[in-house]
C-alpha positions in Angstrom: 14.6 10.4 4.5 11.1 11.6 5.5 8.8 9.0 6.8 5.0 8.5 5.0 1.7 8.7 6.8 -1.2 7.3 5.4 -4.3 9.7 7.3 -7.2 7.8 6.6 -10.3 9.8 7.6 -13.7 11.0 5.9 -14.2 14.0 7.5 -12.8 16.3 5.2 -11.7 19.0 7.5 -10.0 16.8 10.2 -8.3 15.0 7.5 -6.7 18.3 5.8 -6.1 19.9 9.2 -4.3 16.3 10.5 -2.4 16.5 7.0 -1.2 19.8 7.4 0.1 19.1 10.9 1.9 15.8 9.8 3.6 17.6 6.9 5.0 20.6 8.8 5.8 18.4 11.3 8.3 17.4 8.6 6.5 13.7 7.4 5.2 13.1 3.7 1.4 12.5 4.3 -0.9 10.6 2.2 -4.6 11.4 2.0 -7.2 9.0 2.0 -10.8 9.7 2.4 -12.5 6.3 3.2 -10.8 2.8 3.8 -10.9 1.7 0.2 -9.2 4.4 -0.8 -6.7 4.2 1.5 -6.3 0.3 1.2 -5.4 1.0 -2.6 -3.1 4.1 -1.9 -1.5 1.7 0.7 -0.6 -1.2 -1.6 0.6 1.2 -4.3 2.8 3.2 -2.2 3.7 1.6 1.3 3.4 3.9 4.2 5.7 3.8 7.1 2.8 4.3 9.9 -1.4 4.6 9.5 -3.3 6.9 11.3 -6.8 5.8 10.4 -10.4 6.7 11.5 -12.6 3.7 12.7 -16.3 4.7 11.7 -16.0 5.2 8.1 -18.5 3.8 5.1 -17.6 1.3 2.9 -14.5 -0.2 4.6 -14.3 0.6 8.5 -11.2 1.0 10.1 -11.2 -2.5 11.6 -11.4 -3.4 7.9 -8.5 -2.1 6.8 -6.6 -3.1 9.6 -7.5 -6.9 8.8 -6.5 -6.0 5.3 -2.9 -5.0 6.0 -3.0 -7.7 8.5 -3.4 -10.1 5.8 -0.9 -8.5 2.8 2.3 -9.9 3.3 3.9 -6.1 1.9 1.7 -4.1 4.6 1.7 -6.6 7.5 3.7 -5.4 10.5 3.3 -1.8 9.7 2.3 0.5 12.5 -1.6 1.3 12.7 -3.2 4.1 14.8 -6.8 4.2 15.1 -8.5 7.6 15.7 -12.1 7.7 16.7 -14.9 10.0 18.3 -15.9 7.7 20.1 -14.6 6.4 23.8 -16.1 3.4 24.7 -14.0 0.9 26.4 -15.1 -1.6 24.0 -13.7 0.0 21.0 -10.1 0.6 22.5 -10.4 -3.2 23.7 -12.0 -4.4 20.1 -9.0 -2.1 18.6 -5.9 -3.2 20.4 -7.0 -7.2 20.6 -6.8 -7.2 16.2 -3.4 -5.8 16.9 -3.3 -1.4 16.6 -0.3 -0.4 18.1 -2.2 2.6 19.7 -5.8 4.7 20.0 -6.4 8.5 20.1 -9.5 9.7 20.7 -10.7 12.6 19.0 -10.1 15.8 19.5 -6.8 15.3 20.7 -4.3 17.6 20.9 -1.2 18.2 18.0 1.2 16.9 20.7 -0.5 13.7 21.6 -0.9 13.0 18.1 2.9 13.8 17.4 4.0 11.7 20.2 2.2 8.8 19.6 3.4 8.9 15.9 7.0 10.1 16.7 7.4 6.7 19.5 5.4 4.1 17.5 7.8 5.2 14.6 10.7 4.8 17.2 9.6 1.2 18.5 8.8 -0.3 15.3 12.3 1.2 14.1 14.0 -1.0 17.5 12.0 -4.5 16.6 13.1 -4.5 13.1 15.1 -7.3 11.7 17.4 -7.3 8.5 17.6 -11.2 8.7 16.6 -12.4 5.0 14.9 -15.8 6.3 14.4 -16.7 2.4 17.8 -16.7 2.2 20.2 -20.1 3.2 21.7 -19.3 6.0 19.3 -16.7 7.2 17.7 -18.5 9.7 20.8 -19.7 11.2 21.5 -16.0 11.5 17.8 -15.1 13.2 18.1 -17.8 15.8 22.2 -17.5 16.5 21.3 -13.9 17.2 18.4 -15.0 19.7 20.5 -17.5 21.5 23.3 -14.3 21.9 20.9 -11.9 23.5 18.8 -14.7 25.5 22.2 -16.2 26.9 20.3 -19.6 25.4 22.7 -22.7 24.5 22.3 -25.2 21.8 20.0 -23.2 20.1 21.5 -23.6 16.5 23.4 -26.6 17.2 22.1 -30.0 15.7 19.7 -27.5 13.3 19.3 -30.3 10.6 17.0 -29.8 7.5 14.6 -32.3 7.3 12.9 -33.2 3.3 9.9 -33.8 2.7 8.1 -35.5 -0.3 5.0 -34.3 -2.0 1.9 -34.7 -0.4 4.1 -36.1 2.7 2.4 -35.2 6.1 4.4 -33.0 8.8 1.5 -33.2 11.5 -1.6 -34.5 11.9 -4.8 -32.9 13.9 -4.4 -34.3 17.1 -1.3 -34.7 17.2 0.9 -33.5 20.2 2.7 -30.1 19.4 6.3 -30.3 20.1 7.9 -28.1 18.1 7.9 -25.4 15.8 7.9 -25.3 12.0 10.3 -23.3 9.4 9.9 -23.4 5.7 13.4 -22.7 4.0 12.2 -24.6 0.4 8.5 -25.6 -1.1 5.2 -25.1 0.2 3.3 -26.8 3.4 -0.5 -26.8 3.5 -2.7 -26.7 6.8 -5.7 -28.3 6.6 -9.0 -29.0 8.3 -11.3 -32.1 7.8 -15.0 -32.2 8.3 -16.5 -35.2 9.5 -17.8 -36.2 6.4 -14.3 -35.9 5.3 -14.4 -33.0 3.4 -11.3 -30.6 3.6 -10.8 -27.2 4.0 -7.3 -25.7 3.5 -6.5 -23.0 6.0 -3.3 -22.0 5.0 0.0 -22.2 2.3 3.4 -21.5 3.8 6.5 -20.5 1.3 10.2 -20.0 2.0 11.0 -17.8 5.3 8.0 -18.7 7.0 7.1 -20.6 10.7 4.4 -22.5 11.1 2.9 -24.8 14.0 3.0 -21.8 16.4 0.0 -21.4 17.4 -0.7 -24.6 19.4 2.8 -24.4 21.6 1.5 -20.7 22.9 -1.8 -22.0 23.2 -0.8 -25.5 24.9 -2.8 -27.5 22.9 -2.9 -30.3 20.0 -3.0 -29.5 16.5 -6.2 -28.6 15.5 -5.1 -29.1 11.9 -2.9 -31.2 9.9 0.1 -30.5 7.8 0.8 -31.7 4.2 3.6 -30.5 1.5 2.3 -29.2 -1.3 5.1 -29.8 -3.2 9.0 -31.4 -2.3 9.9 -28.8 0.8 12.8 -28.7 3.1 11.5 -27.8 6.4 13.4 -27.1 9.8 12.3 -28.7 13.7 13.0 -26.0 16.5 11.4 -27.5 19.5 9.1 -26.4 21.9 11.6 -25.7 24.5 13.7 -23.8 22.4 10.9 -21.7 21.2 9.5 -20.7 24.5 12.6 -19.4 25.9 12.7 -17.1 23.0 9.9 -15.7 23.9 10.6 -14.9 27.2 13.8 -13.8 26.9 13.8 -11.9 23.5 11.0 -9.2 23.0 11.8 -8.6 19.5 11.0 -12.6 18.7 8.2 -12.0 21.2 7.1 -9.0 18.9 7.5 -11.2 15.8 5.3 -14.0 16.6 2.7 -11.9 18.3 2.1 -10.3 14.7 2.3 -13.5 12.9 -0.5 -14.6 15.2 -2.5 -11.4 14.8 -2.8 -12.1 11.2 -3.4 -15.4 11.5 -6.2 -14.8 13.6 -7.5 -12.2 11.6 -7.3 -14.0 8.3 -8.8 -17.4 9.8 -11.8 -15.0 10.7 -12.0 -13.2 7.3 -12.0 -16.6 6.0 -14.8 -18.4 7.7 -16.6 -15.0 7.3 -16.5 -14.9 3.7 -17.3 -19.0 3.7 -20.6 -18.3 5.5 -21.6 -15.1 4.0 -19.9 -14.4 0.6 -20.6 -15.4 -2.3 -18.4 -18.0 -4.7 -17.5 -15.5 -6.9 -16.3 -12.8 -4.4 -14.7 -15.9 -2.3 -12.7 -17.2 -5.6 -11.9 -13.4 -6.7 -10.5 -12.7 -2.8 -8.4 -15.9 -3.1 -6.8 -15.7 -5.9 -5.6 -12.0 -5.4 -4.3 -13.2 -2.1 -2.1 -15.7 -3.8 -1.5 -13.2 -6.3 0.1 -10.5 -3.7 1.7 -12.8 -1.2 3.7 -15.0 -3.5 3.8 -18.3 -1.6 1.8 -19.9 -4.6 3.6 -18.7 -7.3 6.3 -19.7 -9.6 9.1 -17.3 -11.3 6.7 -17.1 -14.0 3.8 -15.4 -11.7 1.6 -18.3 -12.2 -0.5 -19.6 -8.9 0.6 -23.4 -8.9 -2.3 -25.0 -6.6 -4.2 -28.0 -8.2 -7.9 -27.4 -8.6 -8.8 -30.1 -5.8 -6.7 -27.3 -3.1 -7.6 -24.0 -4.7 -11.3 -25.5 -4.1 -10.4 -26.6 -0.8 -8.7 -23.0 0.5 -12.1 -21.2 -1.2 -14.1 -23.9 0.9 -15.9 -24.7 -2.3 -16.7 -27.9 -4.7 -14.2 -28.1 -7.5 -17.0 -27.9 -10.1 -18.4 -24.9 -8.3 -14.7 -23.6 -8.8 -14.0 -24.3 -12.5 -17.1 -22.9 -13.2 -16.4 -19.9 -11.8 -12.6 -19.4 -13.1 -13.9 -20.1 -16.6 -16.1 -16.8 -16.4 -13.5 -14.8 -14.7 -11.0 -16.6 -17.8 -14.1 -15.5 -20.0 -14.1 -12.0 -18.8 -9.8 -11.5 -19.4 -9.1 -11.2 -15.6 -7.2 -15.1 -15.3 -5.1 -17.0 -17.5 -5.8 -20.9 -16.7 -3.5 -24.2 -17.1 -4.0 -27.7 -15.9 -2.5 -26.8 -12.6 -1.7 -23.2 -12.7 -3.8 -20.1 -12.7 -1.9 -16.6 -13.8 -3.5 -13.1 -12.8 -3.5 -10.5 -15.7 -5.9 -8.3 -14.5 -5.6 -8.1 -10.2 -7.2 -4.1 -10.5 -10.1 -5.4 -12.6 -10.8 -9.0 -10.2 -10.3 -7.1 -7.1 -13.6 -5.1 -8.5 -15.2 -7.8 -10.2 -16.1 -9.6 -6.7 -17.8 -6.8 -4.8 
């Protein structure tokens, strides 16, 4: 089965001359002629790799990689940037938000080809088909580890640990011992203010870690931890964790990504806090929630009370309601007591800009 591209690029004449390589060189090649463009091609149609431009209007390439960063359906796939221009600080700017490689242009059809052809290759290797959504999936994940890291005990004594609603896991502060895995419910992260005001800074669903950050970092928890709703939640400590790291690149390569994004989004975040406005930051929520899932029911409906919707857009709840009533006004929500259903993602995702 032939392997997509997605060519981002505006010049026009690079980016049919690219194309035609990539296609006789036997891939299926999407065009895209700016980074919006090629965002919305992207989450209509999955590509297997990105070769994308980095100075481009409207949405640079930095942009879009912080975009498929953040989308749980595009995360982890293989970005290429290619630029004109050859400054050390782009290829350092480039490969610290997580590219898997840089060509500068012109380059030559074989260097191109190459770097496609092993990127490809290497993503292909670090590929897992463990289903961590599924019960006994991350029994599977971690008994595989322990096999290829020689590690003992790693799955033994793996109990599941319930919590209640609104029950804390962590508090900021707190010593980080060992790492978090949702197999049921939700877990919030959260951030307080002096004042006391909170800011919610992430929501983690089934098959996902959390707590990471602060072991590979060696510090507290700059955050606390709260369920959203009853969860069932599993300890792997820090030991445990750290010699999976070492000893098993494709766990390495796995939490490495995990922590791109969550860099990435943390910055998008605080970004939009300072400099967008409540409209754009309730529209950008909202379709995040929307496309990951971890908010939603089986019905498609965002479960989050007002109070935490308000706290994730780092807004007031009034400021909030106000503004889903005029996007309920304008046919783009549906809005419940505590749930929120997206009718019309298209039409919100260009009501914000």
């Amino acid at each position: 089965m032939k392997k997509t591209i997605l060519l981002i690029e505006d010049n026009q004449l690079i980016r049919e001359s690219t194309g035609e390589i990539l296609e006789l060189a036997g891939y299926q090649v999407l065009l895209a002629a700016h980074g919006k463009a090629g965002v919305a091609q992207a989450l209509i149609s999955p590509p297997d790799l990105v070769v994308c431009d980095i100075m481009m209007p409207e949405l640079d390439g930095y942009g879009v990689l912080r975009v498929f960063q953040q989308s749980p359906a595009l995360a982890g796939v293989p970005f290429i940037f290619l630029t004109a221009r050859a400054e050390r600080a782009d290829l350092r700017r480039g490969m610290e938000m997580g590219a898997d490689d840089y060509l500068t242009k012109p380059f030559e059809e074989a260097e191109l080809l190459n770097a496609i052809g092993s990127r490809l290759t290497r993503h292909r290797q670090l590929q897992t088909d463990y289903d961590l959504q599924a019960s006994g999936g991350l029994s599977a994940f971690l008994g595989d580890a322990a096999a290829v890291g020689q590690l003992t005990g790693l799955t033994t004594d793996r109990r599941a640990h319930q919590l209640r609603s609104r029950q804390e896991l962590y508090a900021e502060g707190d010593e980080a011992t060992r790492l978090y895995f949702v197999q049921s419910g939700r877990i919030k992260t959260v951030r307080r203010t002096a004042s006391g005001k909170e800011l919610v800074t992430g929501v983690y669903g089934p098959g996902e870690f959390l707590g990471y950050l602060p072991l590979l970092q060696q510090t507290a928890h700059q955050d606390s931890a709260v369920a959203l709703d009853a969860a069932t939640v599993y300890y792997i400590p820090e030991a445990d964790f750290t010699q999976l790291l070492h000893r098993h690149p494709a766990v390495s390569q796995r939490f490495v990504r995990l922590l791109a994004g969550q860099v990435a989004g943390r910055e998008q975040q605080l970004l939009d806090m300072a400099y967008a406005s409540i409209r754009r930051r309730v529209a950008l929520t909202l379709l995040r929630l929307h496309e990951d899932g971890k908010a939603r029911r089986g019905d498609g409906t965002i479960h989050l009370s007002r109070e935490d919707l308000a706290a994730l857009v780092g807004t007031a709840s009034e400021s909030l309601i106000r503004t889903l009533s005029e996007f309920r006004h304008d046919g783009l929500v549906e809005l419940w007591h505590k749930s929120i259903r997206v009718v019309q993602p298209q039409k919100l995702r260009c009501a914000h800009w």
